[in-house]
C-alpha positions as CSV (number, residue, x, y, z in Angstrom):
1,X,-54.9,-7.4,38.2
2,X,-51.5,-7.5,39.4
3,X,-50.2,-3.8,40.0
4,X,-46.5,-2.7,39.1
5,X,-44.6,-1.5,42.1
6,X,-41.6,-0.7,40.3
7,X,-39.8,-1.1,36.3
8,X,-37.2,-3.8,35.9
9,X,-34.4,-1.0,34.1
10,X,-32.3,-4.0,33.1
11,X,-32.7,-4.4,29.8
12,X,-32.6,-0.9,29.4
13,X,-29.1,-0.7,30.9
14,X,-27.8,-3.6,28.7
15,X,-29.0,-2.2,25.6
16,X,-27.1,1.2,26.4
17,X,-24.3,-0.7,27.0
18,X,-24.3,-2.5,23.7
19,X,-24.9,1.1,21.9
20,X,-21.5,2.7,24.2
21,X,-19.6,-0.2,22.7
22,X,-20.5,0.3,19.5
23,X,-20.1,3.8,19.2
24,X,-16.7,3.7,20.5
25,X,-15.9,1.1,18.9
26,X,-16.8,2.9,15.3
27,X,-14.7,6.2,16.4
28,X,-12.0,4.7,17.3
29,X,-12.1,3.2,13.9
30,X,-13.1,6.8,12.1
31,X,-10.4,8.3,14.2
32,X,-7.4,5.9,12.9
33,X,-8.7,5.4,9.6
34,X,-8.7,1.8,10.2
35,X,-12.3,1.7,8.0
36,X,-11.3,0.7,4.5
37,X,-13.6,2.6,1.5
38,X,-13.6,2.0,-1.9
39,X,-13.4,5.4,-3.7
40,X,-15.5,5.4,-6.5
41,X,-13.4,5.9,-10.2
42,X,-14.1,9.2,-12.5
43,X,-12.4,9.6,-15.9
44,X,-12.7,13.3,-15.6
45,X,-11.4,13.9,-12.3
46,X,-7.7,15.5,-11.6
47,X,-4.9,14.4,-9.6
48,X,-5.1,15.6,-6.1
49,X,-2.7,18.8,-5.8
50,X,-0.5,18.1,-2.8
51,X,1.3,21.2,-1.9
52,X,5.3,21.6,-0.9
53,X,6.4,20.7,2.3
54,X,9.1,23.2,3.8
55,X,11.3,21.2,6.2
56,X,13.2,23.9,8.7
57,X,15.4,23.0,11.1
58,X,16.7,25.6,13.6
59,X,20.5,24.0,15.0
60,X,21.6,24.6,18.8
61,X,23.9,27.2,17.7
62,X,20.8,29.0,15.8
63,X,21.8,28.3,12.3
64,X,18.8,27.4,9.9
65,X,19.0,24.7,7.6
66,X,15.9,23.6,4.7
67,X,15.7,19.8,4.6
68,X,18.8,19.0,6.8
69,X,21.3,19.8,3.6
70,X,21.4,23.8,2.8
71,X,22.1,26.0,5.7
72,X,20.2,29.7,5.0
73,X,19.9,32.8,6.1
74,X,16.3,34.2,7.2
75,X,16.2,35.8,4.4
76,X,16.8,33.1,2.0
77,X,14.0,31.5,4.5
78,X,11.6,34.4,3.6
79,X,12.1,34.0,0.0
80,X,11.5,30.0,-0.3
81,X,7.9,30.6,1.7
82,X,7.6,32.8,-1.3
83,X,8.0,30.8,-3.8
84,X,6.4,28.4,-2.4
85,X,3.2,30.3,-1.6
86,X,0.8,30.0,1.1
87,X,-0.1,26.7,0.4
88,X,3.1,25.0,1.4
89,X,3.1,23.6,4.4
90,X,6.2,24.6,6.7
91,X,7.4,21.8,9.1
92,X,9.6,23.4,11.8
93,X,12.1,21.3,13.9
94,X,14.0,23.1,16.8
95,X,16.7,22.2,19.0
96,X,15.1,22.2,22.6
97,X,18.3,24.6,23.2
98,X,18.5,26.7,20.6
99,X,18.1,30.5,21.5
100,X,14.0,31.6,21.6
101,X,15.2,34.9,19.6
102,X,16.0,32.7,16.5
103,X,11.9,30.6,16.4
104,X,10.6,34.1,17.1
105,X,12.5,35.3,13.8
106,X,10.8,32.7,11.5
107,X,7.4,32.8,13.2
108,X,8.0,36.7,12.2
109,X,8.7,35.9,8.6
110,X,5.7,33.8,8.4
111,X,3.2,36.2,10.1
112,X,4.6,39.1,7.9
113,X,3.8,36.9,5.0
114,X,0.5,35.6,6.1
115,X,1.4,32.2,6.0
116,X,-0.7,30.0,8.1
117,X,0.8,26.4,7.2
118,X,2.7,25.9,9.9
119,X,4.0,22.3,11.6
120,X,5.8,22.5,15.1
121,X,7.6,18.8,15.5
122,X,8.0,18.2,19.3
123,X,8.6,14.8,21.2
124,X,6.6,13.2,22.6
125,X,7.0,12.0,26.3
């Protein structure tokens, strides 16, 4: 009988590979949403509820405007996030110079409402 000095690990390390590959290979996949699924079909079932979007924009020179057409006041601010409720979803665009005072007055609007939704658009370099 022939004895066994050592264990070819090979195999091993090809088969490890071939897993890495394919598990990366499904999350990258999961991650993008690049996966196409059938949904199944229900007659009872109710359209999704999407809630409101909120677009703010906060202008170099500190004015506010909602969806780039109607400037506001943070007032008028505080009482759309009202109606809208705290499922809307407000998307915040600031100019890189506007003054730090005038995000620090909506962030305090939404805190003293309890909203949570909140969207911060930045570039990306």
């Amino acid at each position: 009988m022939k004895r066994i000095d050592s264990i070819n690990v090979i195999p091993f390390i090809d088969i490890m590979l071939v897993l890495l590959v394919m598990v990366l290979t499904t999350a990258t996949f999961v991650k993008t949403g690049l996966i196409p699924v059938d949904l199944p079909e229900a007659k009872g079932a109710s359209a999704e509820h999407k809630p409101s979007e909120l677009k703010l924009t906060i202008k170099k020179d500190g004015s506010l405007w909602i969806d780039e057409k109607t400037q506001v006041s943070l007032e008028q601010f505080e009482q759309k996030v009202l109606q809208g409720g705290k499922e809307m979803t407000v998307v915040l665009y600031s100019d890189k110079e506007a003054a730090f005072q005038n995000f620090v007055g909506v962030m305090d609007v939404l805190k003293r409402l309890g909203h949570e939704q909140l969207y911060i658009v930045t570039d990306k370099k």
